[in-house]
C-alpha positions as CSV (number, residue, x, y, z in Angstrom):
1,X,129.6,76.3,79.5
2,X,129.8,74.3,82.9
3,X,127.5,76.4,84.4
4,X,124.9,76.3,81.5
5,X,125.3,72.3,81.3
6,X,124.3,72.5,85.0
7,X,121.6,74.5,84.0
8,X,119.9,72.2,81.0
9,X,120.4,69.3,84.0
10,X,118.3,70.9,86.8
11,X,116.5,73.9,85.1
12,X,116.1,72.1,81.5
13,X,117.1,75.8,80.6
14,X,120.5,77.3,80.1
15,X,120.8,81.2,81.6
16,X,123.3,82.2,79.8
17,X,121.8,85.5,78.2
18,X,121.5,85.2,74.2
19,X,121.2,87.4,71.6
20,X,119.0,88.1,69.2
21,X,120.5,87.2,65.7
22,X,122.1,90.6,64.2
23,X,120.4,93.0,67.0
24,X,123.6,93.0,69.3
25,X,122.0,93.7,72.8
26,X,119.0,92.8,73.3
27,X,116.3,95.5,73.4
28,X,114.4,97.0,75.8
29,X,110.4,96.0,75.4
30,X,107.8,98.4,76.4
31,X,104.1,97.6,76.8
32,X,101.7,99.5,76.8
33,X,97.9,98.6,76.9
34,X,95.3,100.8,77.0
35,X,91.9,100.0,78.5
36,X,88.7,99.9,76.2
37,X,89.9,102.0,73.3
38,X,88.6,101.5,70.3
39,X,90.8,101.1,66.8
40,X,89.0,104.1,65.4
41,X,90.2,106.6,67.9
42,X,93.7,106.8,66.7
43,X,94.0,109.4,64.0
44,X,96.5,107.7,62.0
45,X,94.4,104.4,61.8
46,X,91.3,105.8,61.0
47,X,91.4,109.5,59.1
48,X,87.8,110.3,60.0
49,X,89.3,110.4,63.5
50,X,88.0,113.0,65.2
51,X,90.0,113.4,68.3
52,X,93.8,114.7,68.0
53,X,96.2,112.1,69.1
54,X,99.4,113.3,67.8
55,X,102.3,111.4,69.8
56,X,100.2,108.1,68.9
57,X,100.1,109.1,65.1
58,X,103.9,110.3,65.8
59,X,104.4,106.3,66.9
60,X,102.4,105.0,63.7
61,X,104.9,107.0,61.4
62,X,108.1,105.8,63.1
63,X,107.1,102.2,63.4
64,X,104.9,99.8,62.1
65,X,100.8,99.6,62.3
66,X,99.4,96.0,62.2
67,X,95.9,96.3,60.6
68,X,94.7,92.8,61.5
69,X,95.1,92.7,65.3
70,X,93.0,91.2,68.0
71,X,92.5,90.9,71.5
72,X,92.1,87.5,72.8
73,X,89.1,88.2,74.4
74,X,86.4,91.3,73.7
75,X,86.9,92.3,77.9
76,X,89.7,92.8,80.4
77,X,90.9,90.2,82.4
78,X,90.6,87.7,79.5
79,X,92.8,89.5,77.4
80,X,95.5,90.2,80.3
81,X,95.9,87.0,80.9
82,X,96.2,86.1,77.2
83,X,99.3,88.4,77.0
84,X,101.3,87.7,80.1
85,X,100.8,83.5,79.3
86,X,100.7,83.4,75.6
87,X,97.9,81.1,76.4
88,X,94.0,81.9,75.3
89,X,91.8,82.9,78.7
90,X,89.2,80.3,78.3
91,X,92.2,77.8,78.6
92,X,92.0,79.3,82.3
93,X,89.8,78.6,85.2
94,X,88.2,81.7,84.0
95,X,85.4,80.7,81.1
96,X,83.3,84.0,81.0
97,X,83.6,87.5,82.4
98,X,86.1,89.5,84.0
99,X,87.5,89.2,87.9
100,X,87.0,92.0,90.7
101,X,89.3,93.7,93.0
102,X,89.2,90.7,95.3
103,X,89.2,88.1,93.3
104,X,92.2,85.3,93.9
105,X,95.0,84.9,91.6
106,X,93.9,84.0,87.4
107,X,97.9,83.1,86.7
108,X,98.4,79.0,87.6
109,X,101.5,78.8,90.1
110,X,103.5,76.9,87.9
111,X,102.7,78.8,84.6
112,X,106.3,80.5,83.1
113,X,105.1,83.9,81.8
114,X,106.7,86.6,79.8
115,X,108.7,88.5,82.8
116,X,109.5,85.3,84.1
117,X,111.0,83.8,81.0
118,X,112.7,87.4,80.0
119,X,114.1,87.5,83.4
120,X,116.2,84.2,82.3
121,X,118.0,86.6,79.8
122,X,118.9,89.3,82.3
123,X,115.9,91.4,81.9
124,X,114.4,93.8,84.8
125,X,110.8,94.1,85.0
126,X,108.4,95.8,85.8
127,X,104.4,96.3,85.5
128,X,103.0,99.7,86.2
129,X,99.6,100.4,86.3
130,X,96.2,97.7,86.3
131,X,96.8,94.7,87.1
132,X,93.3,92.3,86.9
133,X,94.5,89.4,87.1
134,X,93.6,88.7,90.8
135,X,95.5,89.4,94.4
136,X,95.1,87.2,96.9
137,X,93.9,89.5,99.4
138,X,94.8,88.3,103.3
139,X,92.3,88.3,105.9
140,X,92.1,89.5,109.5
141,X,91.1,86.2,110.6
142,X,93.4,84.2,108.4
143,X,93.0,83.0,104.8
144,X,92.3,85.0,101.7
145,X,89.1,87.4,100.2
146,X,87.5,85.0,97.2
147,X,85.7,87.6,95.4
148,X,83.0,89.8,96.7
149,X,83.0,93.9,97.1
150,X,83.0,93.7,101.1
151,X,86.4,95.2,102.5
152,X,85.5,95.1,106.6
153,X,87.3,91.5,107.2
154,X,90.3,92.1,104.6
155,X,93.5,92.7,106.2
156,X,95.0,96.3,104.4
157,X,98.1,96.3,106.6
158,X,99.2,92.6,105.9
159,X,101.4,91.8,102.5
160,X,99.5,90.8,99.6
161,X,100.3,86.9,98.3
162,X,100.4,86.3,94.8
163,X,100.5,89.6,93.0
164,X,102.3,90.4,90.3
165,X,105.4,89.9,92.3
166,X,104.9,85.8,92.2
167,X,104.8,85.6,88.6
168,X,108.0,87.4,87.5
169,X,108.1,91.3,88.0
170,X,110.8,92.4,90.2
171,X,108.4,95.6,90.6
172,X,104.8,96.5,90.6
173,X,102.8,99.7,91.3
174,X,99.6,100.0,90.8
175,X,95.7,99.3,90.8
176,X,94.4,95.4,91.9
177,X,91.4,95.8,89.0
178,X,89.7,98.5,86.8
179,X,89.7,102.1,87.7
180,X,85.5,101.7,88.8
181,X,86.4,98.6,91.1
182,X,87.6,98.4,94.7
183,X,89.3,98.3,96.9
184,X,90.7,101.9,95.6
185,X,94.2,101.9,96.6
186,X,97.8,101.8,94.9
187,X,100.0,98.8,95.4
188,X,104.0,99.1,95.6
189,X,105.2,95.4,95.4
190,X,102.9,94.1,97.8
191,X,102.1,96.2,99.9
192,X,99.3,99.1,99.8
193,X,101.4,102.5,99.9
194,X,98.1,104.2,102.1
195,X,95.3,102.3,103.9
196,X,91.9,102.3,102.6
197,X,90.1,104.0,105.3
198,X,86.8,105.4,104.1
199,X,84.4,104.0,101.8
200,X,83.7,105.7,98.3
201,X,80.3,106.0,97.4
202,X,78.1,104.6,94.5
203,X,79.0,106.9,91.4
204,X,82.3,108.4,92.7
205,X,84.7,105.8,90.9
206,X,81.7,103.8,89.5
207,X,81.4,100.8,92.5
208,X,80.9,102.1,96.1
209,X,83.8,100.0,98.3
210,X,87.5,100.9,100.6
211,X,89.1,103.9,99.3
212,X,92.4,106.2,100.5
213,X,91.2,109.3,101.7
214,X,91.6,112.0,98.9
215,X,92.1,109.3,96.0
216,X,90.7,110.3,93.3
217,X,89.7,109.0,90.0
218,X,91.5,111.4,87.8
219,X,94.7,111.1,89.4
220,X,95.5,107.5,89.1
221,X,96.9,107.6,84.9
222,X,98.8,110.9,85.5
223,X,100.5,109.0,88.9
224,X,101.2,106.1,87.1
225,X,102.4,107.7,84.3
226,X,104.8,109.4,86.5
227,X,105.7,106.1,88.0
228,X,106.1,104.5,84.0
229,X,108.6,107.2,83.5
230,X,110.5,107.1,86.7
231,X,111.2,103.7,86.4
232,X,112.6,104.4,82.4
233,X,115.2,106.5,84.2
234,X,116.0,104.2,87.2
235,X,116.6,101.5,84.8
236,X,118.8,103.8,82.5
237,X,121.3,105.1,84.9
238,X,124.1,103.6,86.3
239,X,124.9,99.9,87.0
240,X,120.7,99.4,85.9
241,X,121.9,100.8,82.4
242,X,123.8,97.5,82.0
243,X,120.8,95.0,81.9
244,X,117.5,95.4,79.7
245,X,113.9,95.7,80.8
246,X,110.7,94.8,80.2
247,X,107.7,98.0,81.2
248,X,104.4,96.1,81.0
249,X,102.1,99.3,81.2
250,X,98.7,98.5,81.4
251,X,96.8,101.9,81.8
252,X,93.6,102.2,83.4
253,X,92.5,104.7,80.6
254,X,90.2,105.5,78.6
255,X,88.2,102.9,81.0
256,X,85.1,104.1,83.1
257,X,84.9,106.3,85.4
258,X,85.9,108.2,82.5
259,X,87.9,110.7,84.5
260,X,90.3,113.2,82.2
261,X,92.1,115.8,84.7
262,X,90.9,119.3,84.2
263,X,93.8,119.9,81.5
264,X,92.0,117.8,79.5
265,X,88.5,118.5,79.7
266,X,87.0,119.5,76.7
267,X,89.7,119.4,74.5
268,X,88.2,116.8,72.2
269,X,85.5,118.6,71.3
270,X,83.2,115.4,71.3
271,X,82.6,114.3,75.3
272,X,84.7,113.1,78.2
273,X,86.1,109.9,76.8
274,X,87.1,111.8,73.6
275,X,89.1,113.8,76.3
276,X,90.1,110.8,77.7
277,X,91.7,109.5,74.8
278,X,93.1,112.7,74.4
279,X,95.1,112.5,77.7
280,X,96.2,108.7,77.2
281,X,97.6,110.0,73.7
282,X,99.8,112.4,76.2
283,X,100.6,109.7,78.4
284,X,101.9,107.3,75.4
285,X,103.8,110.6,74.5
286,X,105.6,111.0,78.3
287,X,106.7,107.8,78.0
288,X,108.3,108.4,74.3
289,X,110.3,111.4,75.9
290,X,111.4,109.0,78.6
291,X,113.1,107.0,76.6
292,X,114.0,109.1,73.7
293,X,115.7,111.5,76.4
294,X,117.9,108.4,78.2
295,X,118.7,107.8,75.0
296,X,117.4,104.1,74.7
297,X,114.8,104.6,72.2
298,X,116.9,103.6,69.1
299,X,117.0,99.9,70.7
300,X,113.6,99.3,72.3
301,X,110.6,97.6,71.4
302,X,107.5,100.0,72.0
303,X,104.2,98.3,71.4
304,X,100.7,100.0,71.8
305,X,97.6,98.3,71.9
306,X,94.5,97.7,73.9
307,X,92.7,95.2,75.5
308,X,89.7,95.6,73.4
309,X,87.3,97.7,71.7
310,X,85.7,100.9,72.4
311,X,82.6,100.4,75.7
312,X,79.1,101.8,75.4
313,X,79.5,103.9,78.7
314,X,81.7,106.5,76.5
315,X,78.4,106.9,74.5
316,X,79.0,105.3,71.1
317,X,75.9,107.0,70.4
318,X,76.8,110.5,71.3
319,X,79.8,110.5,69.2
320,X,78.6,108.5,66.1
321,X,76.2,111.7,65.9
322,X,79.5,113.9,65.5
323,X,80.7,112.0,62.7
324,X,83.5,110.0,65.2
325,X,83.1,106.0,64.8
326,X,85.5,104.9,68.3
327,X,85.7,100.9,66.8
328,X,86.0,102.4,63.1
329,X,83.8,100.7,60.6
330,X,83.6,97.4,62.8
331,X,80.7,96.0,63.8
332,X,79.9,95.7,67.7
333,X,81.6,97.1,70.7
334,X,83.4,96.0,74.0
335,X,82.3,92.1,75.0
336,X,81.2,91.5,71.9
337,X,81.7,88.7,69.7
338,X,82.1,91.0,66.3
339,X,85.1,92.5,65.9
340,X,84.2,95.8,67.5
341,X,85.1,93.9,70.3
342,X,88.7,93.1,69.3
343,X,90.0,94.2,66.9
344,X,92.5,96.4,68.2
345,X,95.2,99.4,67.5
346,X,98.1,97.8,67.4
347,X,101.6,99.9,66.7
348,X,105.0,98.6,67.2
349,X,108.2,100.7,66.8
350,X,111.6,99.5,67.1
351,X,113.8,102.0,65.2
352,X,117.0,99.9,65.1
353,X,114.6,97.3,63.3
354,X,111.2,98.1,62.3
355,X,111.5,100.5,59.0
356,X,109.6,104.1,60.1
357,X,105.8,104.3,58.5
358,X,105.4,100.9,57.8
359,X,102.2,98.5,57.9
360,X,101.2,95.1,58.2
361,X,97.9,93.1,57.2
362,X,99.4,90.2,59.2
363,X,97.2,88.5,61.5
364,X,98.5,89.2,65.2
365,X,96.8,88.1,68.3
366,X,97.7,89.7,71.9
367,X,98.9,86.0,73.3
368,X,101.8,86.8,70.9
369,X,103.9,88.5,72.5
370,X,105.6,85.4,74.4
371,X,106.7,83.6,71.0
372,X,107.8,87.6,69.9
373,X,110.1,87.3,73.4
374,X,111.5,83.7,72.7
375,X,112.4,84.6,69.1
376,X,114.3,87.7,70.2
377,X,116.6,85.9,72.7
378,X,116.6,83.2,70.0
379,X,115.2,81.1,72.4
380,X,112.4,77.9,71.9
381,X,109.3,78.0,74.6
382,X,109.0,75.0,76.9
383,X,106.1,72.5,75.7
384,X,103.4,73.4,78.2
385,X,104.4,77.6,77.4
386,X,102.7,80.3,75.1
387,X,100.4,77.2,73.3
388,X,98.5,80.4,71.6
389,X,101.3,82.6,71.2
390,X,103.1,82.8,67.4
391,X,106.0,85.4,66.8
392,X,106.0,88.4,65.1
393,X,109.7,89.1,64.5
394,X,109.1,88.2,61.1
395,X,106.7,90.8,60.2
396,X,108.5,93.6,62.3
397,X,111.5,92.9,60.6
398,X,109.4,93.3,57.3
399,X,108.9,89.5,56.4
400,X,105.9,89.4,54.3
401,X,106.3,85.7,52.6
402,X,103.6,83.7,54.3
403,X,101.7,84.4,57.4
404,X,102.6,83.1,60.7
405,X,99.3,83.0,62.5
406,X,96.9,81.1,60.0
407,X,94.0,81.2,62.6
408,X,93.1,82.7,65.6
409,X,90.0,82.1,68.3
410,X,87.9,85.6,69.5
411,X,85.7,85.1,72.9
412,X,83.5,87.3,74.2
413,X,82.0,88.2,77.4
414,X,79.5,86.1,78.0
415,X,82.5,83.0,75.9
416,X,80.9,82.6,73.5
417,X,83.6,81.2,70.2
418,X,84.9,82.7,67.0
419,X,87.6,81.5,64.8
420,X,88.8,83.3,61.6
421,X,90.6,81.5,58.9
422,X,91.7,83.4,55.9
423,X,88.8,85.7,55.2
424,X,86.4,83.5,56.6
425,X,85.1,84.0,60.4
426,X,83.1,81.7,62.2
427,X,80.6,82.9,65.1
428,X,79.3,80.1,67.5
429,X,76.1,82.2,68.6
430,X,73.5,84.3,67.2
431,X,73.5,87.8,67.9
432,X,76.5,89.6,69.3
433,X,77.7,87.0,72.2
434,X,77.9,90.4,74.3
435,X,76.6,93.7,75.1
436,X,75.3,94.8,71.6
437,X,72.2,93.9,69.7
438,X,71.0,91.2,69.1
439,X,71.9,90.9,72.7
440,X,71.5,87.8,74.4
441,X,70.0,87.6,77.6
442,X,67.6,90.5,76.6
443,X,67.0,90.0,73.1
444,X,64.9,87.4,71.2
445,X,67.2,85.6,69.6
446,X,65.0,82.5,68.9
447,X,64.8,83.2,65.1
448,X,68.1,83.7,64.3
449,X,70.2,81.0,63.1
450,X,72.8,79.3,65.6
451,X,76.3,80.0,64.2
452,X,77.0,83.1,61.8
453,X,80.0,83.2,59.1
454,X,80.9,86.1,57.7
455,X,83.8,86.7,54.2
456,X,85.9,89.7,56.5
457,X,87.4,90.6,52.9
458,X,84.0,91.5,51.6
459,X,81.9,92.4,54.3
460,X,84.5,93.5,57.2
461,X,81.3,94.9,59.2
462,X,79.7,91.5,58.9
463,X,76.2,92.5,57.6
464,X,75.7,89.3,55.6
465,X,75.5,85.8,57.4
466,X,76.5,83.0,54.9
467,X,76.3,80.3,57.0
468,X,73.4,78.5,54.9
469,X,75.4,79.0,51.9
470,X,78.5,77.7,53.0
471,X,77.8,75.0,55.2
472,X,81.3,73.2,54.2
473,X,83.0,76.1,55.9
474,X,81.2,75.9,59.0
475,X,81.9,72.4,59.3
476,X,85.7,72.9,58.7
477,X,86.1,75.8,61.5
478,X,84.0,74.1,63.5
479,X,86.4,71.2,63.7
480,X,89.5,73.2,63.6
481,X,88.1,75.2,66.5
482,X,87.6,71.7,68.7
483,X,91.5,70.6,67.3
484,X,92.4,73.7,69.1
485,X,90.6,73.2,72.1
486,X,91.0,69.1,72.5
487,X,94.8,69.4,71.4
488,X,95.3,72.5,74.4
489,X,97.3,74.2,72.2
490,X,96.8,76.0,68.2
491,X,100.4,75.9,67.9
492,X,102.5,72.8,67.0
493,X,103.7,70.8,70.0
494,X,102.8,68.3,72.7
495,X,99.0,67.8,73.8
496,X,98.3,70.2,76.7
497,X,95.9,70.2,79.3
498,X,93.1,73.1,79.5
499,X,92.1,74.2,83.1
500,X,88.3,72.0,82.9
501,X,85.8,71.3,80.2
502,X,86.1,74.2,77.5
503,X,82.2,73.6,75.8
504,X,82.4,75.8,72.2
505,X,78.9,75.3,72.0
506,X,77.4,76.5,75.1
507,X,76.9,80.3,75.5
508,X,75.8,80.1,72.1
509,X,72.6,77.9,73.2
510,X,72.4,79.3,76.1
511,X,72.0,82.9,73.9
512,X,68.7,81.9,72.9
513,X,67.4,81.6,76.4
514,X,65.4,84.6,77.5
């Protein structure tokens, strides 16, 4: 008790580990996100799914499928950062697009994320796999790469500052960006485990830039799935058994360069990213094993998403032609604004507490995995903590009375806004604020009106625009949208700053520009 009063006095936190109320230990929490798959390409989601994926329709039936999930953002980075901070991306320095391998650090210095604040409670952790979120990158003649695809002055040999490591994993082994941006090399810590010494050409992993000799695209998921599992059995053996962990598993699959090894090619039956899909399905299935082998599955969290929706380089197209719809009957794709963009698979099991082939129409958000932390070690976030993020221990427990999330904000690649209320979803642009048509920057989009609004209960591919019939709707997400964003938070609490000016309205004027 001394030692936690001293705590509260200098930390304004006690470490005394708690416990979840009734759960006994606490559980193990594994993550894993995959990287631009769509919610149709699970099987157990969406039965005109034609690609096998029987260890993630294994997962649906012993846990819990949230139907109403969504990426914070319709592309990567945004959405990584969403989950690690409980905090919506465009709250960030970061108002539009993604970062590149050399990109500087997204994560504010003094922002407690979710391995940070689990590490308070005794947890290991541990991120495996693509990171995005920015390295700073040292330089040979001092100082740190700030963006840009040019390797020759960055220093390979030196440690890397401000990786994963600074924020609150005790390990990380991985990739600095996506699978198709370099420099192409693993990390361990920080440190690159080989030196970049050649450079890849144009087409080979996607961007031409520093690569290890012999690296290749299609083995980086079946290394770091061997690396995922590995570190399951490290931290389930001996003294490491004692303490729980935290696997943030961010895969770099079914991403481009759509790579599958040659087990998998041409299993789906439809193209490469159908095989692709195909292999990540194994991979979601080798870690399973892991832990139903060391015998800790009974008491750990296991939650599959992704960041968002299916990309057009796996050829939407092509596949929509053999009957297989990757972002199911949503409208729009990857960086869009619709929610082909993000809504996402989401599956949760948790066999000591989630009841086996269970579902939820709950409205969940990918910043919500902080609160979901907090409530498990019974815990309250700090003020200026998760100001996006809403627990879902309630509805994992089966707690259907009233929903916890009443609205949530989309953004898209180019940040443009969208909040949904209820059935009602508000679109701050015309056309699809991303890569699908009406496509702004290439599109006219002159003609069409400004904002859309769509009723998600009757028209869940949002066909129909009612804005002009429904003006008194507009008006009211409209403001709740700029409470959100003046206020720095959509959950109750203190006013919070937002990293600059957050403008709602200005991809969606600058849409109609040509």
């Amino acid at each position: 008790m001394i030692r936690c009063l001293l705590s509260l006095l200098v930390f304004g936190v006690c470490l005394i580990p708690q416990r979840h109320a009734g759960a006994g230990e606490l559980p193990n929490i594994v993550y894993i996100l995959a990287d631009d798959m769509g919610y149709g390409d699970i099987r157990a989601l969406n039965p005109e799914c034609k690609i096998e994926t029987p260890h993630l329709d294994a997962l649906a039936s012993e846990g819990m499928v949230f139907t109403d999930a969504h990426s914070s953002s319709s592309v990567c980075t945004p959405t990584r950062y969403g989950i690690l901070t409980g905090r919506y991306n465009w709250r960030s320095r970061l108002k539009s697009g993604v970062l590149f391998g050399y990109d500087r650090r997204l994560i504010e210095p003094d922002r407690l994320i979710v391995p940070a604040f689990l590490q308070r409670y005794g947890y290991h952790t541990a991120c495996v796999g693509k990171w995005h979120l920015g390295l700073d990158w040292p330089l040979k003649e001092g100082g740190f790469a700030d963006g840009g695809k040019d390797a020759t002055s960055v220093d390979f040999t030196a440690p890397i500052k401000n990786g994963p490591n600074s924020v609150g994993f005790d390990y990380f082994f991985g990739i600095s960006a996506s699978l198709d941006m370099p420099p192409y090399v693993f990390i361990e810590n920080d440190r690159c485990t080989a030196l970049p010494t050649v450079q890849a050409e144009k087409g080979y992993f996607g961007r031409p830039g520093a690569a290890v000799p012999g690296l290749t695209p299609e083995q980086i998921l079946p290394d770091l799935t061997d690396q995922a599992v590995d570190y399951i059995r490290r931290r389930t053996e001996g003294a490491a058994a004692d303490a729980p962990f935290f696997l943030y598993f961010p895969l770099p699959a079914p991403h481009t360069p759509i790579a599958p090894t040659k087990e998998w090619q041409g299993k789906s039956g439809l193209n490469a990213y159908g095989d692709f899909v195909m292999q990540v399905d194994d991979t979601v299935g080798q870690v399973m094993a892991a832990l139903r082998e060391r015998g800790v599955a009974e008491n750990t969290l296991l939650i599959f998403t992704a960041d968002n929706g299916c990309s057009p380089a796996a050829d939407i197209e092509e596949m929509h032609a053999k009957s297989h719809r990757p972002n199911h009957h949503f409208r729009g794709h990857k960086a869009d604004i619709y929610d082909g963009g993000h809504r996402v698979p989401f599956i949760a099991r948790w066999p000591k507490w989630v009841e086996a082939g269970s579902s939820s129409n709950q409205l969940v958000c990918l910043t919500d995995l902080l609160a979901t932390c907090a409530e498990i070690v019974e815990d309250e976030l700090p003020d200026d903590t998760g100001e996006d993020s809403v627990s879902i221990l309630p509805a994992l427990h089966g707690e259907y009375d009233s929903p916890r999330r009443t609205a949530i904000v989309h953004h898209s690649i180019r940040g443009a806004f969208s909040i949904r209320r209820g059935k009602w979803k508000l679109e701050l642009c015309p056309g699809s604020g991303g890569w699908s048509r009406p496509r702004p920057g290439r599109d006219d989009l002159s003609s069409l009106p400004d904002v859309q609004l769509y009723d998600m209960e009757a028209d869940v591919s949002e066909t129909t625009n009612l804005q002009a019939e429904y003006p008194e709707i507009v008006a009211e997400l409209t403001e709740l949208l700029r409470d959100y964003v003046d206020r720095g938070r959509s959950t109750p609490g203190p006013v919070q700053p937002n990293n600059g000016p957050v403008d709602i309205h200005r991809a969606g004027i600058a849409a109609k520009r040509r």
